[in-house]
N, C-alpha and C positions, 0 to 999 in steps of 0.2 A: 504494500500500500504506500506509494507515494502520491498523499495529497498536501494540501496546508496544515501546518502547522501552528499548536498556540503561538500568540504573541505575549512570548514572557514578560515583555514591558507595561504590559497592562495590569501582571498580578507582581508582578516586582519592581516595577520604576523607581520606590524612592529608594530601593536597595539600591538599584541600577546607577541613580543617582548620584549617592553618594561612591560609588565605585568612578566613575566619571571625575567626581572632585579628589579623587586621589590622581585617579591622572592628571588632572590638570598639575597636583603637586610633584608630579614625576615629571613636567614638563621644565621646574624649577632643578631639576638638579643637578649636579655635575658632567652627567651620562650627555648632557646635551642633546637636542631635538633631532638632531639627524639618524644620533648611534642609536638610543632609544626605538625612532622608525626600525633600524634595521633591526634592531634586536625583535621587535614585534616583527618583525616579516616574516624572521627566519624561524623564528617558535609558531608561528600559524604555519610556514609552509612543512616543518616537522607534522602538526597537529591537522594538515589536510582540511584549515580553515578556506575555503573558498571566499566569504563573503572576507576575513580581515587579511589574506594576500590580495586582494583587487584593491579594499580599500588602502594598506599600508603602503601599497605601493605608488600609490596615487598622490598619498600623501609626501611620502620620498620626491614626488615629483614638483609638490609646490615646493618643498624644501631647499629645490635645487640641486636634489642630488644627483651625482651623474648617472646617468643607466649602465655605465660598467659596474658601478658599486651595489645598485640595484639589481643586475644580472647574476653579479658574482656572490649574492649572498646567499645562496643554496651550495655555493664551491668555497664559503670564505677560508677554508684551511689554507689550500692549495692557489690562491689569488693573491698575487702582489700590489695591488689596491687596496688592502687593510694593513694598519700600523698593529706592533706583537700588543698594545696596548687596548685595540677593537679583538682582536682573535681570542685574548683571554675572556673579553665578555660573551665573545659568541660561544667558547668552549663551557663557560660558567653557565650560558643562557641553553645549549644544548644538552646540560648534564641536570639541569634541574626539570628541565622538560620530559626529559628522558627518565627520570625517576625512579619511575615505576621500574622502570628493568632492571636497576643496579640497587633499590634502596640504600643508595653509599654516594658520599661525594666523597673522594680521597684528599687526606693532607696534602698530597703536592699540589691540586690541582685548586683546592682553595686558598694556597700561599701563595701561591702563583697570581690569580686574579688579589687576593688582599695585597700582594704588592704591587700589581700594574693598577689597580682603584683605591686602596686604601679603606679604612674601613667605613666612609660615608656610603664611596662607592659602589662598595659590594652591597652593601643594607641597600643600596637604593638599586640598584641592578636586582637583586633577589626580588625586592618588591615589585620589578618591573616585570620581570619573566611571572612572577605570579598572576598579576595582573593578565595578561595577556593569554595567558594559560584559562582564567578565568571567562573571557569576552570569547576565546577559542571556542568552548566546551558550549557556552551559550549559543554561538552560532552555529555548529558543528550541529546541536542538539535539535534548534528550533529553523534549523535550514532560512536562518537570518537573510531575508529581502533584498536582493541587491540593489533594487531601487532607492534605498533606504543613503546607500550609500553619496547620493546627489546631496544631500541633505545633510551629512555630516563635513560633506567636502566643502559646500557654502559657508558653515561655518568654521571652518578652518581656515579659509580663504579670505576670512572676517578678522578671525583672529590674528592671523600673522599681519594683513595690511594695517592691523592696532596695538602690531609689536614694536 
């Protein structure tokens, strides 16, 4: 049976809500607006999110970002277009995603990102791949509107011309 699905925004918005106002707070952090996008890309395109790969990526695109860096975020091990200080987040943002398989982060690999972020950076990258993980599951769940996407993108396009 694939038909429509609920719209969980109607039985949970002001949860939704305040899930929203934490992004906005992850928009303030060190991770910066770009890395942040990509770190959301590559944890939906892990998570087989349809509706947040079209939109992060879109987003990548008001941001300015190049579409090498956009392309190569499914390959970033192996891309010479990420600094070793992006690759520890994406290794940090693929091992928390991934979770489930290893229930383990290893000491190396948390000293590693604690030294290329420090520890605002990892608390706030941990929050970020959470986040993301969370908006994934939601849209993955309730096969999230892509139309819907015009309407986030407006205002983002809001947002940055009143940054």
């Amino acid at each position: 049976m694939s038909g429509t699905r609920v719209n969980y925004y109607k039985h949970v918005g002001k949860a939704a809500q305040h899930l929203m106002a934490i992004e906005e707070l992850l928009e303030q952090t060190t991770l910066g607006p770009k890395l942040l996008e990509l770190i959301r890309l590559r944890t939906s395109q892990i998570n087989g999110c349809s509706f947040c790969v079209n939109y992060h990526t879109q987003v990548l695109g008001l941001l300015e970002e190049t579409p090498e860096r956009i392309n190569q975020a499914a390959v970033w091990e192996e891309a010479p277009c990420f600094t070793e200080q992006e690759k520890a987040a994406f290794r940090w943002a693929e091992t928390l995603t991934k979770i489930a398989d290893t229930r383990y982060v290893n000491d190396d690999l948390y000293q590693t990102t604690l030294d290329a972020w420090g520890e605002a950076g990892i608390s706030e990258l941990t929050l970020a791949v959470g986040m993301i993980n969370t908006w994934n599951r939601l849209g993955i769940a309730f096969h999230t509107d892509h139309g819907f996407i015009d309407q986030l993108l407006r205002a983002k396009r809001n947002e940055l011309a009143h940054a």
